[in-house]
SEKOL-46157 format. One record per residue (C-alpha): residue in one letter; x, y, z. Coordinates in Angstrom, 2 decimals. Layout:
BEGIN
   residu        c1        c2        c3
        a         X         Y         Z
...
This chain:
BEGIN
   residu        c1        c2        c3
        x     10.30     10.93      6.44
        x      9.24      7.54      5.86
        x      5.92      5.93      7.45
        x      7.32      2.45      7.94
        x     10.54      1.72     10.33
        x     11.32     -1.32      8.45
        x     13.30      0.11      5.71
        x     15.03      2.03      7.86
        x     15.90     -0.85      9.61
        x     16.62     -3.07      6.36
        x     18.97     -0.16      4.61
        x     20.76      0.08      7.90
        x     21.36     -3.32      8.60
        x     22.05     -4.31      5.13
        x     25.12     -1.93      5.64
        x     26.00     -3.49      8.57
        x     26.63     -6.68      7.20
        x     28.98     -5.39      4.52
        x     31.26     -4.13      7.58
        x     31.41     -7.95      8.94
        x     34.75     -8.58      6.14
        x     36.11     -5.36      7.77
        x     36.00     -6.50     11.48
        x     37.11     -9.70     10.37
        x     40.02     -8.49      8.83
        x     40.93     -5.79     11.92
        x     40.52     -9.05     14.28
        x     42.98    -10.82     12.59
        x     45.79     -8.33     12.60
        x     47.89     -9.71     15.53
        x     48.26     -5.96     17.10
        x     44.56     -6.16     17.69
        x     44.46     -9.79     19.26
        x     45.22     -8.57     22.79
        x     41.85     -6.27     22.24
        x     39.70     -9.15     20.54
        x     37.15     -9.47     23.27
        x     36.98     -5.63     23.93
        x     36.68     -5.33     20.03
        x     33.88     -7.71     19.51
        x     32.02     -6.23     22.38
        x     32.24     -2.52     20.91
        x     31.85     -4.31     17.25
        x     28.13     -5.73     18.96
        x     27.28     -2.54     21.27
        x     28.12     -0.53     17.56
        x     25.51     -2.57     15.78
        x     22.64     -3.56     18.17
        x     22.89      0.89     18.57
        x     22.62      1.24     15.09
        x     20.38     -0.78     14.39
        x     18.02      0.09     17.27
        x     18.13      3.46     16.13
        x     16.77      3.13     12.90
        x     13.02      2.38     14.43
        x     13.41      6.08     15.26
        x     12.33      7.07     11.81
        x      8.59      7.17     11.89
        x      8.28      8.31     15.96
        x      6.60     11.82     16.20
        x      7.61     14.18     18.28
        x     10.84     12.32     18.46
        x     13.19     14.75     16.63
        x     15.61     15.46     19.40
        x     15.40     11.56     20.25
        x     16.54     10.93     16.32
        x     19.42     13.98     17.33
        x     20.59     11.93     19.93
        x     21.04      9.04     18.38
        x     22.86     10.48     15.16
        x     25.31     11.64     17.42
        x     25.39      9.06     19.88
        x     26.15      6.39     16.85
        x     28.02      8.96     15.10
        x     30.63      9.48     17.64
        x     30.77      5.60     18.41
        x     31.80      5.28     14.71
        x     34.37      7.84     14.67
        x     35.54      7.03     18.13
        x     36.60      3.30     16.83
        x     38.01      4.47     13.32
        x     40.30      6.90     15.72
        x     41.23      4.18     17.97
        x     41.53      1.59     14.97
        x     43.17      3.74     12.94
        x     41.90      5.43      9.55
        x     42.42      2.09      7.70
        x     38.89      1.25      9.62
        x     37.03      3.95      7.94
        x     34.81      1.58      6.27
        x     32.58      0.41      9.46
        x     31.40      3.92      9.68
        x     29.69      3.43      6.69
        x     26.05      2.41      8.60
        x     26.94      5.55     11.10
        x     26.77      7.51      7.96
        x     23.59      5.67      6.46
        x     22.04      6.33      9.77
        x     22.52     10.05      9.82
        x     20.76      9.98      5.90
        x     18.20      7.82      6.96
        x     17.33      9.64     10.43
        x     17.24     13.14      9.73
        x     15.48     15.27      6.93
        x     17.45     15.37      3.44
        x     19.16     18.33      3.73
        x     20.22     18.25      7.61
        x     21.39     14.32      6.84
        x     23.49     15.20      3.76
        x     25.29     17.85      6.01
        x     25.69     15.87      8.97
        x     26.98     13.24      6.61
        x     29.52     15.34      4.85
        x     31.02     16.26      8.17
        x     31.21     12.98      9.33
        x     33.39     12.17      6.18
        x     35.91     15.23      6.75
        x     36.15     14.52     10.09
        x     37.47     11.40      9.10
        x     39.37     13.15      6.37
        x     41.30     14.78      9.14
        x     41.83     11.71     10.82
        x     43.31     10.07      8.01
        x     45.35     13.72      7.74
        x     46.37     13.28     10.57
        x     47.73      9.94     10.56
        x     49.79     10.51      7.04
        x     47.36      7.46      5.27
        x     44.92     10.20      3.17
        x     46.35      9.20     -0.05
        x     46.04      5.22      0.89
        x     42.43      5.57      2.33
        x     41.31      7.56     -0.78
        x     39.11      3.94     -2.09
        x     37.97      3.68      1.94
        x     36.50      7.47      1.35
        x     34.76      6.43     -2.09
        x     33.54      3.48     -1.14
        x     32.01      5.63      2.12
        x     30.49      8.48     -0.66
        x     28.94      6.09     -2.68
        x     27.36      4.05      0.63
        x     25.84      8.05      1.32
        x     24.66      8.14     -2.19
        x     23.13      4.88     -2.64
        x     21.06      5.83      0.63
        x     19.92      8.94     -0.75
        x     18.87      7.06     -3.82
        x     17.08      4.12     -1.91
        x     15.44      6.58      0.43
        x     14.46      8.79     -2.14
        x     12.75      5.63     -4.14
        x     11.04      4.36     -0.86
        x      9.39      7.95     -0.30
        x      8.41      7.95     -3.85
        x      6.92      4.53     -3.37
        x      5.29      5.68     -0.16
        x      3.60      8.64     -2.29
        x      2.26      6.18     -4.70
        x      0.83      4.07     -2.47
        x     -0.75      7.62     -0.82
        x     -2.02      8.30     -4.45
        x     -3.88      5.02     -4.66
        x     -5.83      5.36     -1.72
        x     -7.15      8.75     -2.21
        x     -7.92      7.94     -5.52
        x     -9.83      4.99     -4.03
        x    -11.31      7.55     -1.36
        x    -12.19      9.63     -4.44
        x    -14.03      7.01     -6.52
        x    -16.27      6.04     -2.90
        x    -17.01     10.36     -2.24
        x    -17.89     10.39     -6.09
        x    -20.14      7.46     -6.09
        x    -21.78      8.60     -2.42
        x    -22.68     11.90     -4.35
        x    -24.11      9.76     -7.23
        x    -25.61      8.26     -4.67
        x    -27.27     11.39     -3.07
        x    -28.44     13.11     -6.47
        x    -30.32      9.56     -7.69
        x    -32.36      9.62     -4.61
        x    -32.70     13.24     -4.70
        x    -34.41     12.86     -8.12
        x    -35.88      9.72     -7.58
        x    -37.35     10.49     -4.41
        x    -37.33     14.73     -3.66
        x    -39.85     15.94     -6.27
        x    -42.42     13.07     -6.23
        x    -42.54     13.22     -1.93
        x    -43.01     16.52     -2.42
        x    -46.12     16.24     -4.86
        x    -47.00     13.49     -2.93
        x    -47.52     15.70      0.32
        x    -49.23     18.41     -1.46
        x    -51.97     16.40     -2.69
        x    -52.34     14.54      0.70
        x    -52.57     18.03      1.93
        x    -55.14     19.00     -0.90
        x    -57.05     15.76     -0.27
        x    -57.46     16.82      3.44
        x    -58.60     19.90      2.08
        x    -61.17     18.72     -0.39
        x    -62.65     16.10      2.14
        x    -63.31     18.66      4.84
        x    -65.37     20.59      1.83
        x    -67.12     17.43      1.42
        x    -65.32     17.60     -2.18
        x    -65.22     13.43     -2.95
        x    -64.90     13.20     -6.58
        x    -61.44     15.31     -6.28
        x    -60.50     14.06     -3.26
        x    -60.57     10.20     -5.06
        x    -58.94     12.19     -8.10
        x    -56.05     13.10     -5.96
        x    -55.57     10.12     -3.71
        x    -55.49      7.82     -6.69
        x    -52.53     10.59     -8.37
        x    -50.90      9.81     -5.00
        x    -51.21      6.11     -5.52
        x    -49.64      6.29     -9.05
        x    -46.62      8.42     -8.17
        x    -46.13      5.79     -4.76
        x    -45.86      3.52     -7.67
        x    -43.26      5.82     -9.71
        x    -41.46      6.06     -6.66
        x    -41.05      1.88     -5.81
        x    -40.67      1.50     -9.57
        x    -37.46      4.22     -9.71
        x    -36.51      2.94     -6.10
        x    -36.09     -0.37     -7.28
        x    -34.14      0.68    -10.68
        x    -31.33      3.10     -8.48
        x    -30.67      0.18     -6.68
        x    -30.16     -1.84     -9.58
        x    -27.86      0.30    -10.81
        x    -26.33      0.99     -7.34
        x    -25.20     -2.62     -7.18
        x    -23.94     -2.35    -11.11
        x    -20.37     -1.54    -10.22
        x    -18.27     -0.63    -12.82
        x    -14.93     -2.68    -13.41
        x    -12.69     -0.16    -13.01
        x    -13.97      0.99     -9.19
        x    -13.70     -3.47     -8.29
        x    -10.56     -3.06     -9.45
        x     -9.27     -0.28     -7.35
        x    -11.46     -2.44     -4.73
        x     -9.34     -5.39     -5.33
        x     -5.92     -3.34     -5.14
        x     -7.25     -1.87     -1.80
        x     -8.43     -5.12     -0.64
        x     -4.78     -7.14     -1.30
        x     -2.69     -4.06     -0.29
        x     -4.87     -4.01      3.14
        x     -3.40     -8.45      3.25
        x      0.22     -7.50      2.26
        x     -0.80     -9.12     -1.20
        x      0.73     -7.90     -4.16
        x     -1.79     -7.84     -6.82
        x     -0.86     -7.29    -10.65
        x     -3.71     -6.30    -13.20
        x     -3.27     -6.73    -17.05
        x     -5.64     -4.66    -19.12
        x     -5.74     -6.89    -22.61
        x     -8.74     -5.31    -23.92
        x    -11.67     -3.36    -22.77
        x    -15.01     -5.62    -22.13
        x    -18.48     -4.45    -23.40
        x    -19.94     -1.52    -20.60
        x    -23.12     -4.12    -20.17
        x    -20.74     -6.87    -19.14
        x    -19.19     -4.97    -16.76
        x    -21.32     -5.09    -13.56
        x    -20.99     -9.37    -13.59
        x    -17.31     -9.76    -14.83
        x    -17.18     -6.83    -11.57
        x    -18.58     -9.44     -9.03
        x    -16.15    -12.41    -10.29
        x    -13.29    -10.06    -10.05
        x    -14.35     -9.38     -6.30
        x    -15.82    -13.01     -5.51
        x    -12.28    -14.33     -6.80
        x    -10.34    -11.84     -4.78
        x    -11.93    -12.57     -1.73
        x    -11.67    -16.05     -1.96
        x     -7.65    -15.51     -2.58
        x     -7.16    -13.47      0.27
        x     -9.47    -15.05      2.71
        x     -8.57    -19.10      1.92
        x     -5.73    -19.05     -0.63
        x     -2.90    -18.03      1.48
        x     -1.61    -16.46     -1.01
        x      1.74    -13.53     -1.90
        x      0.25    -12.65     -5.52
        x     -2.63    -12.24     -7.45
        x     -2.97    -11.45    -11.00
        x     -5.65    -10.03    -12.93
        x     -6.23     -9.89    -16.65
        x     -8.90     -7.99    -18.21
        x    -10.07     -9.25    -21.89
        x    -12.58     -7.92    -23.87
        x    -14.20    -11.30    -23.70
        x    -13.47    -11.69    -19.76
        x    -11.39    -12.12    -16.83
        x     -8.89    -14.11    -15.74
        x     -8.06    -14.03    -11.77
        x     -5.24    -16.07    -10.63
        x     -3.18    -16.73     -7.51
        x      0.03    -18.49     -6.21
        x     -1.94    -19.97     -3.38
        x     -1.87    -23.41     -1.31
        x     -4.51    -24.41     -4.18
        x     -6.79    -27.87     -3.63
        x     -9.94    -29.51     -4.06
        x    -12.50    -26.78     -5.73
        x    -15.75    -26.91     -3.60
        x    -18.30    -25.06     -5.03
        x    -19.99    -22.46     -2.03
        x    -22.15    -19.89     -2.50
        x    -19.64    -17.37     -3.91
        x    -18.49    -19.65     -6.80
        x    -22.32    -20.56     -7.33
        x    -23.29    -17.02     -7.94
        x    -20.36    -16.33     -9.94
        x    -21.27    -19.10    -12.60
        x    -25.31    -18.41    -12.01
        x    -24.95    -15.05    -13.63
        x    -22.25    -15.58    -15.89
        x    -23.95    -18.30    -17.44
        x    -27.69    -16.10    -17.36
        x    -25.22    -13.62    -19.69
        x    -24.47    -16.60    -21.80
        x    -21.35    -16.91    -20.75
        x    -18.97    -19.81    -19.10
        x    -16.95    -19.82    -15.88
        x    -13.99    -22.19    -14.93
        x    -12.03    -22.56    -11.50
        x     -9.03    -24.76    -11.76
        x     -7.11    -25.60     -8.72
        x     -4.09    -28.01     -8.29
        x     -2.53    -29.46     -4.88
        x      0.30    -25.91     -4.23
        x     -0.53    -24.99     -7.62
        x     -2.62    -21.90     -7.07
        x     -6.24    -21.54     -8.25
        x     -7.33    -19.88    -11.40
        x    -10.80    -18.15    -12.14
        x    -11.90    -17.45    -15.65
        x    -14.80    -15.95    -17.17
        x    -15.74    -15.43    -20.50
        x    -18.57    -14.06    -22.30
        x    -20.21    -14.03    -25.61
């Protein structure tokens, strides 16, 4: 079942529209004028129905709701083929995309098929089977081209389910990182530490100086260790690696309705990593915050990165974030350009030595 009503709603209504020649052409048949106004009413009541119906898709606990409304549209549809006669077979065509698009795969497909021979029997009925034989293909491939759209926006859906726990993955993996580097930097050395405090204690009440100062100044040099390994986890705590900003960055623009593309040209050195990291993200955020933008491509180089958007552009101003960016790409020796033209997007490149 899909997440989002609004391809439901697009599918359905897209079939809609393709009935509008049909009606047009039924109106226009002079045994129908009499009925024009009674017609166009049922014509509207058929589509606001089927169309409402489609939001259906993604309620929970709404199965016998989504029931309803199969056969409430369902039997609308057949009930003005009947009364137009079988010739009209194509405006069931969104009944029958509704029915796919409603109810699970297999349930639809059957629901669907039945809906076709019942209209089979109709067009029995009448003596016009042979003559509505393109009316009934054109109806089969309308139910296959739903199952095939459906089928792709599920598999979309799944993808898009992929990326995030493999973004969920990448932050539990790094937390864990996260948990063992303090763990070694800081479990074994508090440890000592409050065994010698403890021994120091000791030795003082025995009036023990000389190993008492031995042991507080052991504690002194392992509070040391400890700032000194603090200080380097961190450092490498805030090194984040290109591949993690770029799952960031997807997260980030998905999150805006932002399609982002990413071209991987070549792979940059692992030391250049951590900086060419923070341009990618500085750059991103700028884009999705300011730029107003529907796309943003990155491409990776082994000499840099290139971030560019489709956004309102203008006048560059240089802030904090494009001050940092340039203030450690050039401490790496490297250079860092941000063009922007009047609706001509901005562009962000970085390149290093």
């Amino acid at each position: 079942m899909m997440k989002t009503p609004w391809a439901a709603v697009l599918i359905v209504t897209g079939f809609m529209v393709l009935t509008i020649p049909s009606w047009v052409s039924l109106l226009s048949e002079p045994e129908y004028a009499p009925y024009s106004t009674f017609l166009i009413i049922l014509a509207v009541v058929y589509g606001i129905t089927t169309i409402a119906s489609a939001f259906l898709v993604n309620l929970r606990r709404a199965a016998a709701l989504r029931i309803t409304a199969v056969i409430l549209v369902g039997s609308l549809g057949l009930i003005l083929v009947v009364l137009l006669g079988a010739g009209s077979a194509p405006i069931f065509a969104p009944a029958l995309c509704l029915m796919l698009v409603l109810l699970p795969r297999v349930p639809g497909i059957v629901t669907a098929m039945v809906g076709l021979l019942v209209l089979g029997v109709v067009s029995f009925v009448e003596g016009v089977a042979h003559e509505n034989v393109p009316n009934f293909v054109m109806l089969l491939s309308v139910a296959i081209a739903t199952v095939l759209v459906l089928q792709l926006v599920e598999v979309n859906e799944q993808l898009v389910d992929a990326k995030d726990a493999i973004a969920d993955m990448a932050v539990l993996r790094e937390r864990e990182r996260v948990s063992r580097d303090l763990h070694d930097v800081l479990g074994r050395s508090a440890t000592t530490i409050a065994l010698k405090a403890r021994l120091s204690a000791e030795l003082l009440s025995r009036s023990d100086h000389r190993r008492a100062l031995a042991e507080v100044e052991d504690i002194n040099r392992l509070a040391s260790t400890i700032s000194r390994d603090t200080r380097d986890a961190v450092r490498n705590l805030r090194q984040t690696t290109l591949d993690a900003e770029l799952l960031a960055a997807e997260a980030t623009a998905h999150a805006a309705g932002i399609r982002l593309d990413i071209h991987r040209m070549g792979i940059p050195e692992p030391r250049d990593e951590p900086v060419l990291a923070m341009v990618i993200r500085e750059s991103v955020t700028n884009a999705v915050r300011h730029a107003n933008a529907s796309l943003i491509s990155i491409t990776v180089e082994a000499s840099g990165v290139e971030i560019a958007d489709d956004g309102h552009g203008g006048s560059v101003i240089e802030g904090e974030g494009i001050r940092g960016m340039k203030d450690r790409i050039c401490a790496c020796g490297g250079t860092l350009s941000v063009d922007s033209g009047q609706n001509q997007g901005t562009v962000v490149t970085a390149r290093l030595p």
